[in-house]
N, CA and C atoms as an extended XYZ file, in Angstrom:
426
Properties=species:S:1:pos:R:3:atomname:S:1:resname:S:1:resid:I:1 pbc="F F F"
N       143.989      282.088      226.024 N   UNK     1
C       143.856      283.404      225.447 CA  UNK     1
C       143.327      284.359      226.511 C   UNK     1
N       143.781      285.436      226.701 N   UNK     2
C       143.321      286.645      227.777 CA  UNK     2
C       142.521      286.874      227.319 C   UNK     2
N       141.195      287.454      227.747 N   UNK     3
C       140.320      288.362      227.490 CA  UNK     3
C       140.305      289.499      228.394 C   UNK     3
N       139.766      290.777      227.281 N   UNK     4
C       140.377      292.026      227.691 CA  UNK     4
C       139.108      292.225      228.155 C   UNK     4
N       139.152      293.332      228.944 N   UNK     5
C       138.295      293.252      229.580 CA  UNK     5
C       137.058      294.588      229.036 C   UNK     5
N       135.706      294.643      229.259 N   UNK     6
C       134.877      295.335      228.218 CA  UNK     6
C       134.966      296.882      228.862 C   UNK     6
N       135.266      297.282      229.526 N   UNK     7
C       135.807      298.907      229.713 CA  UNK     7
C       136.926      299.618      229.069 C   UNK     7
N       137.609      298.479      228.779 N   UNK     8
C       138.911      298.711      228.355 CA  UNK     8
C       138.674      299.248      226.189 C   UNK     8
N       137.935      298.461      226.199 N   UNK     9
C       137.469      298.058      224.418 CA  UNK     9
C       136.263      299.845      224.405 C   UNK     9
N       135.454      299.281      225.634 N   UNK    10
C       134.933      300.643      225.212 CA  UNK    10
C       135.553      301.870      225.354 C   UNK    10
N       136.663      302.422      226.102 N   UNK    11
C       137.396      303.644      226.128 CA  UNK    11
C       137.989      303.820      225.065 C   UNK    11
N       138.772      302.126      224.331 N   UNK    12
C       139.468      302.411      222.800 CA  UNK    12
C       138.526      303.236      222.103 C   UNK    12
N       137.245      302.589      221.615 N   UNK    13
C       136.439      303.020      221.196 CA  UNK    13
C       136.579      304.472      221.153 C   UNK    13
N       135.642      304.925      222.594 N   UNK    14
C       135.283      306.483      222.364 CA  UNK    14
C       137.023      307.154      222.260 C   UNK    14
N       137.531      307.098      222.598 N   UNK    15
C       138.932      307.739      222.406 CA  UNK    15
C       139.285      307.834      220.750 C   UNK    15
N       138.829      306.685      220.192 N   UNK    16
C       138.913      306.331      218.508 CA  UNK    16
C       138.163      307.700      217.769 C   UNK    16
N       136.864      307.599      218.370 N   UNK    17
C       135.521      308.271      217.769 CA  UNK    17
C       135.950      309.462      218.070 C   UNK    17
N       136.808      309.891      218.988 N   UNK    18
C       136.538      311.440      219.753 CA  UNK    18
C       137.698      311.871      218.668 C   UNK    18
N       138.598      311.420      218.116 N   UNK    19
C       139.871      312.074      217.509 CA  UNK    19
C       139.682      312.706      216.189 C   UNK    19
N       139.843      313.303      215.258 N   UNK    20
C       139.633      314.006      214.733 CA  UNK    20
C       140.456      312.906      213.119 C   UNK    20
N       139.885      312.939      212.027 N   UNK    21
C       140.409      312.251      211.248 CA  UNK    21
C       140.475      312.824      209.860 C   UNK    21
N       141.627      313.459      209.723 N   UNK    22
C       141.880      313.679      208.580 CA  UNK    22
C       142.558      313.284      207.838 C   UNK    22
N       142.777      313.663      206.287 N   UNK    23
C       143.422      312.548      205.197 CA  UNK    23
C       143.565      313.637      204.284 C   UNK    23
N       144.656      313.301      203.294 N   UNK    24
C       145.027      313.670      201.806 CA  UNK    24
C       144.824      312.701      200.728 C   UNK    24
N       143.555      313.245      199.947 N   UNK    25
C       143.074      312.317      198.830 CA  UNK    25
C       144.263      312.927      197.962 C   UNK    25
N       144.529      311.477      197.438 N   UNK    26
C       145.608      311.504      196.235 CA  UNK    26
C       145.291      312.229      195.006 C   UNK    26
N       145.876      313.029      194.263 N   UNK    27
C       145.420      313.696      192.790 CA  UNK    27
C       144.561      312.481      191.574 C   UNK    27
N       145.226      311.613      192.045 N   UNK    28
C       145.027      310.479      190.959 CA  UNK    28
C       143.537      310.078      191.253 C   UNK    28
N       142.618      310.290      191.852 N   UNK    29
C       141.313      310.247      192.421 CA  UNK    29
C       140.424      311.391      192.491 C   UNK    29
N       140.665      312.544      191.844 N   UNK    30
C       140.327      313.709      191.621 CA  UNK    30
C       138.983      313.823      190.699 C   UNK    30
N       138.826      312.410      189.848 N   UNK    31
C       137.793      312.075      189.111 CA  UNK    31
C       136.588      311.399      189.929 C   UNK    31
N       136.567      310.895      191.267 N   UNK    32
C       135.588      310.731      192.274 CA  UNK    32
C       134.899      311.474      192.539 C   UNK    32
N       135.564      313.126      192.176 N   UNK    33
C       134.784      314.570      192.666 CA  UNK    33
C       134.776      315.795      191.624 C   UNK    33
N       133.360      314.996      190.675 N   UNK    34
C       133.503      316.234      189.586 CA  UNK    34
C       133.413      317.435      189.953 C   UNK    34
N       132.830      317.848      191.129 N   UNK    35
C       133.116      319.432      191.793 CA  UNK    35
C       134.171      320.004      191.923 C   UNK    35
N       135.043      319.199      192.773 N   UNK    36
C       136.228      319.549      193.274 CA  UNK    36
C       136.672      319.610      191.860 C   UNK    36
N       137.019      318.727      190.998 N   UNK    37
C       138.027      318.866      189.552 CA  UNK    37
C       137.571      320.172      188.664 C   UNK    37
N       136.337      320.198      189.048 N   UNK    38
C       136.067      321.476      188.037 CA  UNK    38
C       136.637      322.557      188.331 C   UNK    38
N       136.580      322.712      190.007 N   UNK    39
C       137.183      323.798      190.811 CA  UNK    39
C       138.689      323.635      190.510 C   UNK    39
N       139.382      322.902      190.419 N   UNK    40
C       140.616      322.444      190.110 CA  UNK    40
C       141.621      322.969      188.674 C   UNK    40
N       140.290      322.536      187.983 N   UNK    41
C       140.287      323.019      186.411 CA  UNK    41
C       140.242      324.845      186.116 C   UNK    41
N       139.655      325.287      187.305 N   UNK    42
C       139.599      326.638      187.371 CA  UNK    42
C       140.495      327.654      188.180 C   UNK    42
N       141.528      326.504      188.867 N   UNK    43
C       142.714      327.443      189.347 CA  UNK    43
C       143.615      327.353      188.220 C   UNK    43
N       143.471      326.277      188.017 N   UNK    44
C       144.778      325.562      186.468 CA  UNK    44
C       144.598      326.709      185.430 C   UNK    44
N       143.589      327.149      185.046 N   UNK    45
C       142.878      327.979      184.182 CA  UNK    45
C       142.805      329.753      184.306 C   UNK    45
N       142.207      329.775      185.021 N   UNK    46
C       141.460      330.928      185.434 CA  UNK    46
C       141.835      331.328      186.276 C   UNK    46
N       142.629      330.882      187.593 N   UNK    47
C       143.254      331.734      188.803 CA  UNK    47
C       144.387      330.839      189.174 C   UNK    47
N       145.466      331.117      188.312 N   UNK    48
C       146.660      329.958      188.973 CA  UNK    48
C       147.647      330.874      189.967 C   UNK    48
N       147.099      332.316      189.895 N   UNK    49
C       147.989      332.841      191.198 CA  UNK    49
C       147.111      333.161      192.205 C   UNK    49
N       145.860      332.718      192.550 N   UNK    50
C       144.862      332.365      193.506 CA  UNK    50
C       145.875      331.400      194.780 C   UNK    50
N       145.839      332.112      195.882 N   UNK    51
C       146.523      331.461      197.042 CA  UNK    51
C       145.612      331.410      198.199 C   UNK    51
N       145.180      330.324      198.456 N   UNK    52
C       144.030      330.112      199.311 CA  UNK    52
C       143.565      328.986      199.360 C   UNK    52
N       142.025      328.753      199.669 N   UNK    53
C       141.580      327.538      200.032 CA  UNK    53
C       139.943      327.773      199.637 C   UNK    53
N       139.149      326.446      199.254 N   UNK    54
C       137.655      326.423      199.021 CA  UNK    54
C       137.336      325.218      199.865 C   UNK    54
N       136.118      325.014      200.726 N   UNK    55
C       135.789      324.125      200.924 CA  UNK    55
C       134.305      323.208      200.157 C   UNK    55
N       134.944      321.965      200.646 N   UNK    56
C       133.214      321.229      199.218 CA  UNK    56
C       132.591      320.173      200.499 C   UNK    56
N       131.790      320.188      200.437 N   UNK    57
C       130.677      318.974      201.150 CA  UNK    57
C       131.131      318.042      200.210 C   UNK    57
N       131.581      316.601      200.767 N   UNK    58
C       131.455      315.436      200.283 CA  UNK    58
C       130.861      314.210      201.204 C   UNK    58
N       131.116      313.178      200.866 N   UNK    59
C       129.947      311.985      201.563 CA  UNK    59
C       130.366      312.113      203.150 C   UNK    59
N       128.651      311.970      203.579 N   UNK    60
C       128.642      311.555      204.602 CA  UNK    60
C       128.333      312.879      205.678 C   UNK    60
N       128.531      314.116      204.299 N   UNK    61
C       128.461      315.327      205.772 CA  UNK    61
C       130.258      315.877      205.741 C   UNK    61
N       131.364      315.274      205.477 N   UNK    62
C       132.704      314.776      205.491 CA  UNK    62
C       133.141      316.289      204.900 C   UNK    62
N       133.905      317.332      204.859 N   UNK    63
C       134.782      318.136      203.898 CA  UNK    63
C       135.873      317.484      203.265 C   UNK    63
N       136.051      318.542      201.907 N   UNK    64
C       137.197      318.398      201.478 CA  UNK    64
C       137.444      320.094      201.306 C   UNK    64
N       138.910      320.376      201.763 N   UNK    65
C       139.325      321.637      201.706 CA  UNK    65
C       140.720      321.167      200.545 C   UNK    65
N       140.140      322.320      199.935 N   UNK    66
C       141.550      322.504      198.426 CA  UNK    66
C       142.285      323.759      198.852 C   UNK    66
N       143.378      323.350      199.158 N   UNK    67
C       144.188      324.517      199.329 CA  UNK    67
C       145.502      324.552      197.879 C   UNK    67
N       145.147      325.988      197.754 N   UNK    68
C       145.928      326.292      196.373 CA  UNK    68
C       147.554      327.379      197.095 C   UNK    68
N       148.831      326.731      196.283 N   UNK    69
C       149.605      327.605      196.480 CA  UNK    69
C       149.757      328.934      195.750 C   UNK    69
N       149.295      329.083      194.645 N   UNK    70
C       149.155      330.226      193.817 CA  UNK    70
C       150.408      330.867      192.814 C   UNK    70
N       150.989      329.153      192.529 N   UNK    71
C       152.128      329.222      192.098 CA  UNK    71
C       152.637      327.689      191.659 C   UNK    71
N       153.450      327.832      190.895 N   UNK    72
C       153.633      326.719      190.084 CA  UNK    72
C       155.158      325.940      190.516 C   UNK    72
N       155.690      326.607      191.848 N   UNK    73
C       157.200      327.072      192.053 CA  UNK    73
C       156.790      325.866      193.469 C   UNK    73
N       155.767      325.649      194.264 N   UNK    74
C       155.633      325.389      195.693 CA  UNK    74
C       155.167      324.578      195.956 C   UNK    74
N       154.879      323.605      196.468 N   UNK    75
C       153.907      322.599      196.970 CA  UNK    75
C       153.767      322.236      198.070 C   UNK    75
N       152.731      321.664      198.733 N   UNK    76
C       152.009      322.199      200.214 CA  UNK    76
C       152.072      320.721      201.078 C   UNK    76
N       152.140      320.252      201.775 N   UNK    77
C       152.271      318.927      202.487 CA  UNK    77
C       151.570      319.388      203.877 C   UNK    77
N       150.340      318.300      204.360 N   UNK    78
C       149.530      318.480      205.230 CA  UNK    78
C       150.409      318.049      206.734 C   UNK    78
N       149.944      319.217      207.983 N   UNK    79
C       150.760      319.469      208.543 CA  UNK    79
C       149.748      319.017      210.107 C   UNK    79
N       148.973      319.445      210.394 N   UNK    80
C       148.075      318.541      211.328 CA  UNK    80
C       146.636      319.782      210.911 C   UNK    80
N       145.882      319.271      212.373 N   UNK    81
C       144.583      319.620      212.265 CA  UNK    81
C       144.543      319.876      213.823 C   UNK    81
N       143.590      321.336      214.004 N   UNK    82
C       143.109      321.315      216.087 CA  UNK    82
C       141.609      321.991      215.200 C   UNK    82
N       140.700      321.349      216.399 N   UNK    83
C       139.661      321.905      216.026 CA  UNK    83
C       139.140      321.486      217.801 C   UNK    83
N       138.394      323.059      217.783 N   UNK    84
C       138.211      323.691      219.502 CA  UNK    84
C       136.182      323.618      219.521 C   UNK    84
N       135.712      323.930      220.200 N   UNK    85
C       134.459      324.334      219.861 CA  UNK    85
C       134.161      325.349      218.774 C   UNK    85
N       134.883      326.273      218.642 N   UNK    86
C       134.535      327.385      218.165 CA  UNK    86
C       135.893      327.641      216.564 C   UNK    86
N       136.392      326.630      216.547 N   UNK    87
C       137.694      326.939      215.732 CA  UNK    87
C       137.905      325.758      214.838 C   UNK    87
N       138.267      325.813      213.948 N   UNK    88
C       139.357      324.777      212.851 CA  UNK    88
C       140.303      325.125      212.288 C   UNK    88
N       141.726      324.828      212.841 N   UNK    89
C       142.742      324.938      212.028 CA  UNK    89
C       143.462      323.900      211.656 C   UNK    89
N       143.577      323.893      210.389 N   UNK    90
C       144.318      323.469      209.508 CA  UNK    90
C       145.754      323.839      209.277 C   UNK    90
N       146.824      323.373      209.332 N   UNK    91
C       148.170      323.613      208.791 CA  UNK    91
C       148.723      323.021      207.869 C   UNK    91
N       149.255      323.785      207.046 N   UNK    92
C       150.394      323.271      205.877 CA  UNK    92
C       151.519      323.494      206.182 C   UNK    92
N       152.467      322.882      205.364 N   UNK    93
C       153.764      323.331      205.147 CA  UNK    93
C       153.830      323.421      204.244 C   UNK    93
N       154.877      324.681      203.491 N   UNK    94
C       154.944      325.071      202.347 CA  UNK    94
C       156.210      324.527      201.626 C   UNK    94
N       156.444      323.975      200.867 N   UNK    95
C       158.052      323.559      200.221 CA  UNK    95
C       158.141      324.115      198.798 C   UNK    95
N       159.845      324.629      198.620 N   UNK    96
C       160.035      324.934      197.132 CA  UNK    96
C       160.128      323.873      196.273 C   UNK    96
N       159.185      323.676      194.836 N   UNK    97
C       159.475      322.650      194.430 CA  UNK    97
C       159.114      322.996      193.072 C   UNK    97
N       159.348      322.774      192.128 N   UNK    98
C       158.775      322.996      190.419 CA  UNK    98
C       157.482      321.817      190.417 C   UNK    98
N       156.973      322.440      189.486 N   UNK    99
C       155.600      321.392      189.320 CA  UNK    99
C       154.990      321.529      187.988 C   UNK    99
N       154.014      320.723      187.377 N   UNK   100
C       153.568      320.846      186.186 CA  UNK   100
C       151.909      321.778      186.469 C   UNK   100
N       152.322      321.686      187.251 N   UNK   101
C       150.456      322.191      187.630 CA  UNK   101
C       150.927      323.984      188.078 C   UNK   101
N       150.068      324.850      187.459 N   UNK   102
C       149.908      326.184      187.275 CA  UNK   102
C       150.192      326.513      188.564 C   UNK   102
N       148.619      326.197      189.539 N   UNK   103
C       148.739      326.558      190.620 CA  UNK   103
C       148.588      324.939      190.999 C   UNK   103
N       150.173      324.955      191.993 N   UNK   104
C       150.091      323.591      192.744 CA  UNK   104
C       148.912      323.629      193.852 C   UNK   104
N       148.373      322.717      194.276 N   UNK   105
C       147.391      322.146      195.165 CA  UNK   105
C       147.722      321.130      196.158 C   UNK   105
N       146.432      320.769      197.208 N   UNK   106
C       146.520      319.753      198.175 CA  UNK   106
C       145.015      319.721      198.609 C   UNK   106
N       144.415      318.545      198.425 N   UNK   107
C       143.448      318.622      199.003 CA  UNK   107
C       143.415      317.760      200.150 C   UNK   107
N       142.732      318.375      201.191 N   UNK   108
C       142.725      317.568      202.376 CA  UNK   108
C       141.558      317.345      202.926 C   UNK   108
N       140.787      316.080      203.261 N   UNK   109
C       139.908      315.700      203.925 CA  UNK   109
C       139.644      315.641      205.309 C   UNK   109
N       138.277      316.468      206.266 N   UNK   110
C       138.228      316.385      207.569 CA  UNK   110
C       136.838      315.850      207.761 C   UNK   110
N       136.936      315.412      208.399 N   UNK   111
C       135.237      314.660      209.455 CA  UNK   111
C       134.484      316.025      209.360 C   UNK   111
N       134.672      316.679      210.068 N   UNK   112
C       134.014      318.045      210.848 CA  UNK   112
C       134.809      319.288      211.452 C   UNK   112
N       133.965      320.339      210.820 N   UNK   113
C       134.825      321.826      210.938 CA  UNK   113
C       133.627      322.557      211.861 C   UNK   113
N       134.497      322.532      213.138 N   UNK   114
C       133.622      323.041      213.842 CA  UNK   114
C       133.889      324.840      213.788 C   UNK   114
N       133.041      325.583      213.531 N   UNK   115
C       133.790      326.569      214.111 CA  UNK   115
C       133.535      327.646      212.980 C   UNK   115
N       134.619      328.810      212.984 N   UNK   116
C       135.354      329.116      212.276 CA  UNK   116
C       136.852      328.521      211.664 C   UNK   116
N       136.929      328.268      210.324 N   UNK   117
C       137.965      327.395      209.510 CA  UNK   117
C       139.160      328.658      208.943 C   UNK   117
N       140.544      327.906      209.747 N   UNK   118
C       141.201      328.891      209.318 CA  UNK   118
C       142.432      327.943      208.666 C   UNK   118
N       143.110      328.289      207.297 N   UNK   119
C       144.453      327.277      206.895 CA  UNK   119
C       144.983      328.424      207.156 C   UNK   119
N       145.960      327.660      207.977 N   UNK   120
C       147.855      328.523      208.085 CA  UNK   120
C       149.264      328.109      207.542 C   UNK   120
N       150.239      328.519      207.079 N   UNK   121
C       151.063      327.582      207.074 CA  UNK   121
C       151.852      327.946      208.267 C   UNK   121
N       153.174      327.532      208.236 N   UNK   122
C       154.327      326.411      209.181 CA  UNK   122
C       154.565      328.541      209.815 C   UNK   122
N       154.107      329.130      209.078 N   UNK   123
C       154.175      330.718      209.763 CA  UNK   123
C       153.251      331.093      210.567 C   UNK   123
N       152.221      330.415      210.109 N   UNK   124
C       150.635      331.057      210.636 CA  UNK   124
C       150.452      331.761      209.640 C   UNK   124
N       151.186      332.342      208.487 N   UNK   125
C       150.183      333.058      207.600 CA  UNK   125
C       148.462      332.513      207.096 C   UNK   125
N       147.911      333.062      207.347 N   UNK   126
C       146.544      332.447      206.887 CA  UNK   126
C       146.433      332.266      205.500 C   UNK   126
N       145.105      331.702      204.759 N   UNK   127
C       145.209      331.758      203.384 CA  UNK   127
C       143.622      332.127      203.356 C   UNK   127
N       143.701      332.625      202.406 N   UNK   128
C       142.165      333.495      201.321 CA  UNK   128
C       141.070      332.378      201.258 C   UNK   128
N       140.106      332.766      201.599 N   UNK   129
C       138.912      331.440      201.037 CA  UNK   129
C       138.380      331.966      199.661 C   UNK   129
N       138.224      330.984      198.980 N   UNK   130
C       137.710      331.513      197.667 CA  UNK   130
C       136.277      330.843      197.819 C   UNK   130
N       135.452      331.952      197.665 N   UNK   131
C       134.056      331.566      197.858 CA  UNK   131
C       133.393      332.498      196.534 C   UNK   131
N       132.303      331.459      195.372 N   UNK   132
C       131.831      331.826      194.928 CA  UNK   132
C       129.971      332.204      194.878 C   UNK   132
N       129.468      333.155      194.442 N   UNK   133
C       128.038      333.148      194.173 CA  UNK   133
C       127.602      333.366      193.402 C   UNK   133
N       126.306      332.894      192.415 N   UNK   134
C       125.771      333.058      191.485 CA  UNK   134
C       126.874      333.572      190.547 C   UNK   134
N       127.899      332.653      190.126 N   UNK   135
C       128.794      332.918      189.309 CA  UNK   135
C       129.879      334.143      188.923 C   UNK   135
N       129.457      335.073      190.419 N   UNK   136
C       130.934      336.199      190.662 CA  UNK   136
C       131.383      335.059      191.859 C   UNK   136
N       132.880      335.373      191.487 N   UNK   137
C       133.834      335.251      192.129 CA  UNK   137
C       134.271      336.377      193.561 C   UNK   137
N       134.023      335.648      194.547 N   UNK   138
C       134.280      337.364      195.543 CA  UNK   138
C       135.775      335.830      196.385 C   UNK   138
N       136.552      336.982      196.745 N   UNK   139
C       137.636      336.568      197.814 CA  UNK   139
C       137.785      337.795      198.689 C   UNK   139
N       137.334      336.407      199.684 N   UNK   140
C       137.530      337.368      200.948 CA  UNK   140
C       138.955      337.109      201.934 C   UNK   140
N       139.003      338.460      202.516 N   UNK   141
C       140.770      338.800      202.866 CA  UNK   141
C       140.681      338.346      204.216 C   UNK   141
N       141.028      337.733      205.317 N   UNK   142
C       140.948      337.266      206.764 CA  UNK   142
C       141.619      338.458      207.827 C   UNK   142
């Protein structure tokens, strides 16, 4: 059997650690994060032509960003991730598609948003953050 040699294992390593790791939690798991579902429950509801994005602290320090299409016609498929010192972008792609959900969604999971956080899609159009306080709703325009 070769043995590899221990410089080699440690560069995998930090090269592993240094990359950036993001994911799309499935809808069907949406009950792991009574925050997020409530927020969920409130585009379905209350803002289904809301086109944008919220972000939530989940374990570990970890985000989850919900990006909403603001339409019931579209659905969003995760497209990559660059994140700079000072920056996070996020990309979607946008597709025509019918759906049962008001405003279709995607939530996507990142390690760490360094920066300023911006979602674009496959245009660069940016999208709206929906940020709430003490129960007003403010959206801010980028």
């Amino acid at each position: 059997m070769k043995k590899i040699p221990l410089i080699l294992i440690a560069l995998a390593i930090t090269s592993l650690s240094a990359c950036n790791n993001t994911w799309v939690l499935e809808k069907d798991r949406l009950g792991e994060a009574p925050d997020i579902e409530h927020y969920i429950d409130k585009l379905q509801s209350d803002y289904p032509d809301f086109k944008g994005y919220k972000v939530f602290t989940i374990s570990e320090g970890s985000k989850m960003v919900v990006v909403s299409t603001g339409s019931s016609e579209q659905v969003l498929s995760f497209s990559e991730s660059e994140i700079s010192n000072d920056k996070t972008t996020i990309s979607v792609e946008e597709k025509t598609e019918k759906v049962k959900e008001e405003n279709a969604y995607i939530m996507i999971g990142i390690d760490e948003i360094k920066g300023e956080l911006s979602v674009v899609n496959e245009s660069k159009e940016e999208y709206k953050e929906f940020i709430e306080e003490k129960g007003c709703v403010l959206r801010i325009e980028k």
